[in-house]
C-alpha positions in Angstrom: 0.0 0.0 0.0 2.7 2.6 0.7 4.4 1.8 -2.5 0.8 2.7 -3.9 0.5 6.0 -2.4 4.2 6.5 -3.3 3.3 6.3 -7.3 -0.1 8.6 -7.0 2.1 10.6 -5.0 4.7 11.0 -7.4 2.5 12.3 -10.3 2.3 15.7 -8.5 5.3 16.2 -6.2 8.0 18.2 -7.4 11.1 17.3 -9.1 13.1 18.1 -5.8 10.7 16.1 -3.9 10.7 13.1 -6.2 14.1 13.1 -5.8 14.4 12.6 -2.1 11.4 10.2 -2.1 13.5 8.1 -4.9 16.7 8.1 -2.6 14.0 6.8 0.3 12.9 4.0 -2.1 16.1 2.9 -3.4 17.7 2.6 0.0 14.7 0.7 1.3 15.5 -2.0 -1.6 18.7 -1.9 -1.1 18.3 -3.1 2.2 16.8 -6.2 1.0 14.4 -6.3 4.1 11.1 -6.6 1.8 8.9 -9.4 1.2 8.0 -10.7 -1.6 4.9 -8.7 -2.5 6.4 -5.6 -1.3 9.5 -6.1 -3.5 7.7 -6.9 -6.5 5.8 -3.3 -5.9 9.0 -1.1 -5.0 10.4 -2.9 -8.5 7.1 -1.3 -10.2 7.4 1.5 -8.5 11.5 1.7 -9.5 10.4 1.2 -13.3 8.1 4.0 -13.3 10.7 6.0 -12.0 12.8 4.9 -15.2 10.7 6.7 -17.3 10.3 10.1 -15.4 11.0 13.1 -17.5 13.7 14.8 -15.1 17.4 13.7 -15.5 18.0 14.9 -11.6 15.3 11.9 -10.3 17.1 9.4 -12.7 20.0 10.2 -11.6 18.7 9.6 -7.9 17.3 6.1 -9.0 20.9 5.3 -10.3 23.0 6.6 -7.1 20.3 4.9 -5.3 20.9 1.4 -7.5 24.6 1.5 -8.6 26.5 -0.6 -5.7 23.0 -3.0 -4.9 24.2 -6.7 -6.3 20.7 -7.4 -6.3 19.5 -4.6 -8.7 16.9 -5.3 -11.2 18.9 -5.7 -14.6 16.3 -4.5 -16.8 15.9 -1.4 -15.0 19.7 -0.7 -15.0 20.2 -1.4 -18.7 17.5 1.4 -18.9 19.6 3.9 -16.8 22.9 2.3 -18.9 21.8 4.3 -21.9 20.4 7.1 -20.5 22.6 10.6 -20.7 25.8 10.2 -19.7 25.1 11.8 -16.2 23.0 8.5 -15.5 24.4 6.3 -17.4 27.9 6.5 -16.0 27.3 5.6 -12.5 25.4 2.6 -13.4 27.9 1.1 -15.9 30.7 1.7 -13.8 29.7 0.4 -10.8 27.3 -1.8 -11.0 28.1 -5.0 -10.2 24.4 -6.6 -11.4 25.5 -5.8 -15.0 26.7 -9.4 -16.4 29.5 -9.4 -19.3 26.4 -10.1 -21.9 25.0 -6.4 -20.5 28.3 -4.7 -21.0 29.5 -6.1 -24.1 25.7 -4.9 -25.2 27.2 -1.3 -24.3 30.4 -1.6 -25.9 28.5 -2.8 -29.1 26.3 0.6 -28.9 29.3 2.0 -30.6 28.7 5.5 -28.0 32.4 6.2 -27.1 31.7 8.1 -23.8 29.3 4.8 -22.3 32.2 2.3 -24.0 34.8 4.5 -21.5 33.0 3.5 -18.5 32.9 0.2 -19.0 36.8 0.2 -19.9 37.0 2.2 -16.0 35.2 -0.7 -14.5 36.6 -3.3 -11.8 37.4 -5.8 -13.2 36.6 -6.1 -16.8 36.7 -9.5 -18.3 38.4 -11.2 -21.0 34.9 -11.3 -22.9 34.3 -7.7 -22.6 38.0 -6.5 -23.3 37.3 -8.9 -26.7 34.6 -6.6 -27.3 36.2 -3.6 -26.7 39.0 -4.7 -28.6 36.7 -5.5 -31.5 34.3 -2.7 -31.5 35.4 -0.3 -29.2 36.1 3.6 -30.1 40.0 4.9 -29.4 39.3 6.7 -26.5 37.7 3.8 -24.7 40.4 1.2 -26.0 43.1 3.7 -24.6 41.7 4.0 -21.0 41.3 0.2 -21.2 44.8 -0.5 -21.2 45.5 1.9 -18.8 43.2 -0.3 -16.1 45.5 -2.5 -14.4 41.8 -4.6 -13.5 41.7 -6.2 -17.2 42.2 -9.1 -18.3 43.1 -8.9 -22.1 43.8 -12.2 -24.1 46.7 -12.4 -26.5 44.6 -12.0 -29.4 42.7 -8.8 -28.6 46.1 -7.1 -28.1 46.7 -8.1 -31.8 42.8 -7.2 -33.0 44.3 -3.8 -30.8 47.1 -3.1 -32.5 45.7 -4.3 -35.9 42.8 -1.8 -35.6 45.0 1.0 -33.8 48.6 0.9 -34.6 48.7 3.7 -36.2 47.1 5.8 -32.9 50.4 6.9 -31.5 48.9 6.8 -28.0 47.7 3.4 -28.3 50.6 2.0 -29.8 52.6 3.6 -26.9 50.3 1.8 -24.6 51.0 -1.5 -26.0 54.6 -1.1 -26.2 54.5 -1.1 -22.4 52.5 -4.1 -21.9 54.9 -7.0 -21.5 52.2 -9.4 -22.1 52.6 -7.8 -25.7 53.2 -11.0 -28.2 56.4 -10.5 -30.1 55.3 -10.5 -33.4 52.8 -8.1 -32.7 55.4 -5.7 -31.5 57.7 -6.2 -34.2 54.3 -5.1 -36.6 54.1 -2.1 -34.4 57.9 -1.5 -34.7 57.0 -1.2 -38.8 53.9 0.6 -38.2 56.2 3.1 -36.2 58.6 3.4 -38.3 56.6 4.2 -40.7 54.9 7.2 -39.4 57.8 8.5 -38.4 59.1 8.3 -42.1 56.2 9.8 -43.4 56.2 12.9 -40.8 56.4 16.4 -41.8 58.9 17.0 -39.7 61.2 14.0 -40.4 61.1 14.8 -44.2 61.8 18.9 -43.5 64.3 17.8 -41.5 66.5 15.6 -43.3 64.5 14.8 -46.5 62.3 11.9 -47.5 64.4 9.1 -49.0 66.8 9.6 -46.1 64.6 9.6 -43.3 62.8 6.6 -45.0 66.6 5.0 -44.9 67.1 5.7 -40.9 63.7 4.6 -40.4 64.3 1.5 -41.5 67.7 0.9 -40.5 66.2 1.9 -36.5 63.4 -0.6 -37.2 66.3 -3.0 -37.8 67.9 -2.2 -34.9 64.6 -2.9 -32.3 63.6 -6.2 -34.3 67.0 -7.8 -33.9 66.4 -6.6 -30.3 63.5 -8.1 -30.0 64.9 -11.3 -31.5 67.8 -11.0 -29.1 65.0 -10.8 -25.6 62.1 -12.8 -26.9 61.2 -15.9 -24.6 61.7 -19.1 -26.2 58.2 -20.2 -26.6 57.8 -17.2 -28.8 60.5 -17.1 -31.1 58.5 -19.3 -34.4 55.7 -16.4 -33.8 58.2 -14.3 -34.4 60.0 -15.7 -36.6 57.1 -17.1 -38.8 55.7 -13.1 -38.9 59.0 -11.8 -39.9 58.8 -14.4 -42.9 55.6 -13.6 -44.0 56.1 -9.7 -44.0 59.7 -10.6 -45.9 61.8 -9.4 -43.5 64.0 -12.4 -42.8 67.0 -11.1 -45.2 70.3 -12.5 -45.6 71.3 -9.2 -44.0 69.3 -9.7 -40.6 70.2 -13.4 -40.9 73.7 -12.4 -40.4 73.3 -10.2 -37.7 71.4 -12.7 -35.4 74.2 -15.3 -36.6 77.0 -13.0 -36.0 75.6 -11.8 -32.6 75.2 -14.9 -31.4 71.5 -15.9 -31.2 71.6 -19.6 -32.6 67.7 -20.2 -31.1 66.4 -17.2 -33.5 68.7 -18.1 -36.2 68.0 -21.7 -36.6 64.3 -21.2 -36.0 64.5 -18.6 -38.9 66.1 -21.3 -40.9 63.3 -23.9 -40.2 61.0 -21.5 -41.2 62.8 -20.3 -44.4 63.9 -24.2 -45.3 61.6 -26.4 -44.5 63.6 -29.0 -42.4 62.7 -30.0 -39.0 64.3 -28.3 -35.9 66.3 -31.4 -35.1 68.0 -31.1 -38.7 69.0 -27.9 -39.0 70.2 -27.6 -35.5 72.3 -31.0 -36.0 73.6 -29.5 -39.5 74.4 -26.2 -37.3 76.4 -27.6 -34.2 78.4 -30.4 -36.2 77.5 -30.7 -39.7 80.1 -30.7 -42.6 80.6 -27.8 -45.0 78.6 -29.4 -47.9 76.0 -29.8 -45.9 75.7 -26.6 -44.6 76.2 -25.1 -47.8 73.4 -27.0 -48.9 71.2 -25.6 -45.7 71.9 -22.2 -46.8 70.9 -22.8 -50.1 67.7 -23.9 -49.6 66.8 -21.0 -47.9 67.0 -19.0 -50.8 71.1 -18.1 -50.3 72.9 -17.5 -53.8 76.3 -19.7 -54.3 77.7 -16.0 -54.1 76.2 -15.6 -50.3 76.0 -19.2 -48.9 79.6 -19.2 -48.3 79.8 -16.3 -45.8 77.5 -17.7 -44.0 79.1 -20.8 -43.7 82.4 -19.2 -42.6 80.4 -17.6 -40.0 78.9 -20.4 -38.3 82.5 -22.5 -38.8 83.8 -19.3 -37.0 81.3 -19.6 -34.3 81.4 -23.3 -33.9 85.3 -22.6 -33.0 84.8 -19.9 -30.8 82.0 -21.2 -28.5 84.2 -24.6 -28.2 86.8 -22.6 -27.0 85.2 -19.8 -24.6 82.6 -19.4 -22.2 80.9 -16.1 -23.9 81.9 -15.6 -27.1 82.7 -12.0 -28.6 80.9 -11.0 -31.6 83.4 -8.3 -32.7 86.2 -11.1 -32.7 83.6 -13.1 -34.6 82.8 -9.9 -37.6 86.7 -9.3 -37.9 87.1 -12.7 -38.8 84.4 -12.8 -41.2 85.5 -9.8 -42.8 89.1 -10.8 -43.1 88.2 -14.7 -44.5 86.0 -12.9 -47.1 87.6 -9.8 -48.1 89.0 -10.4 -51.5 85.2 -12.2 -52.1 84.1 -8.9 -51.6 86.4 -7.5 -54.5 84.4 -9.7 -57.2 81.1 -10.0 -56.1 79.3 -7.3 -55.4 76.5 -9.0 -53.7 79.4 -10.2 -50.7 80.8 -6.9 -50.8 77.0 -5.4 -49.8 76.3 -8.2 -47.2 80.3 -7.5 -46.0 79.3 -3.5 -45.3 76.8 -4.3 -43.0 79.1 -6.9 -41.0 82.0 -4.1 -40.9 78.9 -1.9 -39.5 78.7 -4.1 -36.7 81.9 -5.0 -36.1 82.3 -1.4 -35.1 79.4 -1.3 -33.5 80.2 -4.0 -31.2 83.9 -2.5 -30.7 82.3 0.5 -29.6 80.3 -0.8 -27.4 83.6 -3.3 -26.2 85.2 0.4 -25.3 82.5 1.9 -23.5 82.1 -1.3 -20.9 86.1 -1.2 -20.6 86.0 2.5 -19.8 83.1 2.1 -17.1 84.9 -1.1 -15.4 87.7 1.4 -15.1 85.7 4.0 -13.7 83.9 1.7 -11.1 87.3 0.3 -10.1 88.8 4.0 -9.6 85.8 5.2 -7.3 
């Protein structure tokens, strides 16, 4: 009966008046203290209240309803896409709303409701799937900044597909280290190439140029990447660097030359054909032939295979013989075993350049450890 009076009530009181008697209601339901009948009357009475023409008592009903677990659903979905005033509350902290409610929101497509679902703790992995799928920039960007969300490996990739080019976003997923490799290596490129194509970049120091340190600094971070990725992730890797043809006889050089036999042979795999076992056994102890036959089969010329063979034969005999193995012993070899190569064939002399490159590279970097052990042992 006093929900009864509470409806005729309502269809004269003022706004400031409904308000307060909304509060009263909501709090009374909260409580959970109502029978059955009673309950199933403050519920009508709370769905009437849905449809009352002033924002300030909807706002009431959804202060009144936001934190109660045992909130109507329908009547919260109603507040969910009301103005954003309303709405907000609700979809942020309600925890009645079930994943199926919220990926409803995200799939609205209305950035500022998509937002405060992203705020929301926690937020699944079916609704960060959503929000990687459908979700506006804003609201994907304030998702990864909630340390509450639990993202699966393949939204960050539907992320960084959709938004690699959003220099906040991509910034964002450079931070994540749950960030597959291959997906980071794609946003390395993406990078890259917004950075060659920048105004400033091509004012600066002109457009084929900056396109030519672009790439050589994109590089630079995959071999990185190559160099730090965890095991279990190096075919990902590997396999995406073969697709986007990136796995050149110049990069397969450097990772052979620096040292990382895991990438390298994996590349090789991927680039041959051969099982691991094969290719690893040809690698440690095979003969020359048959590594020259390895190295042919991934698409090396007769004109490039030997280098390459040197270089692991130099390697083999290096790693028998010390515990850590200096790569800028390992290029000044190579360079001196194929310098008159280089003379006749241009294609040597090319692949030769870049091993010089980081053979002083590596000396450099030799120089600069020296100098600080020096310094340490001095202070």
């Amino acid at each position: 009966m006093i929900v009864k009076s509470f409806l005729k009530w309502s269809e004269t009181a003022k706004v400031g008046d409904r308000c307060r008697a909304t509060r009263a209601l909501t709090q009374a339901y909260a409580q959970g203290r109502m029978d059955p009948s009673e309950r199933q009357e403050a519920e009508a009475a709370l769905a009437l209240l849905l449809e009352d023409p002033s924002p300030k008592v909807r706002l009431a009903l959804a202060e009144g309803l936001a934190l109660v677990e045992h909130a109507p659903r329908s009547i919260l979905l109603g507040l969910a896409f009301d103005q954003i005033e309303v709405a907000g509350r609700v979809i942020a902290l309600s925890p009645a709303l079930a994943d199926n409610d919220l990926i409803e929101i995200v799939a609205s497509g209305r950035s500022s409701l998509q937002r405060f679902v992203a705020f929301r703790c926690p937020v699944s992995v079916a609704v960060a799937a959503a929000m990687a799928e459908v979700g506006e920039p804003e609201a994907v960007a304030d998702m990864l900044d909630n340390p509450h969300v639990s993202i699966a490996r393949i939204s960050l990739r539907r992320i960084a597909e959709r938004f690699g080019d959003e220099a906040e976003i991509r910034a964002r997923l450079f931070e994540r280290p749950d960030l597959p490799c291959d997906v980071r290596q794609a946003l390395v490129e993406r990078l890259g190439a917004a950075l060659a194509g920048s105004d400033f970049i091509r004012s600066a120091i002109g457009g084929s140029r900056g396109r030519k340190i672009t790439e050589e600094a994109c590089m630079t971070a995959t071999l990185r990447l190559a160099e730090t990725v965890a095991q279990d992730e190096i075919p990902a890797l590997v396999e995406h660097l073969r697709i986007s043809g990136r796995l050149t006889p110049a990069f397969l050089i450097h990772a052979l030359c620096a040292g990382n036999v895991d990438f390298f042979a994996s590349a090789v795999v991927s680039l041959s054909g051969m099982s691991d076992s094969r290719v690893r056994g040809i690698l440690i102890d095979g003969r020359e032939t048959a590594m020259r036959a390895l190295y042919r089969s991934v698409g090396l010329g007769s004109d490039l295979a030997p280098v390459f063979v040197t270089a692991t034969q130099i390697w083999r005999a290096a790693s028998r013989n010390q515990a850590v193995v200096d790569p800028g012993l390992v290029t000044a070899e190579l360079l001196q075993r194929h310098a008159r190569d280089a003379e006749s064939q241009p294609s040597v002399s090319e692949l030769l350049r870049l091993v010089e490159t980081m053979h002083f590279s590596w000396r450099r970097q030799a120089s600069r450890d020296y100098a600080q052990a020096l310094a340490a042992e001095a202070a």
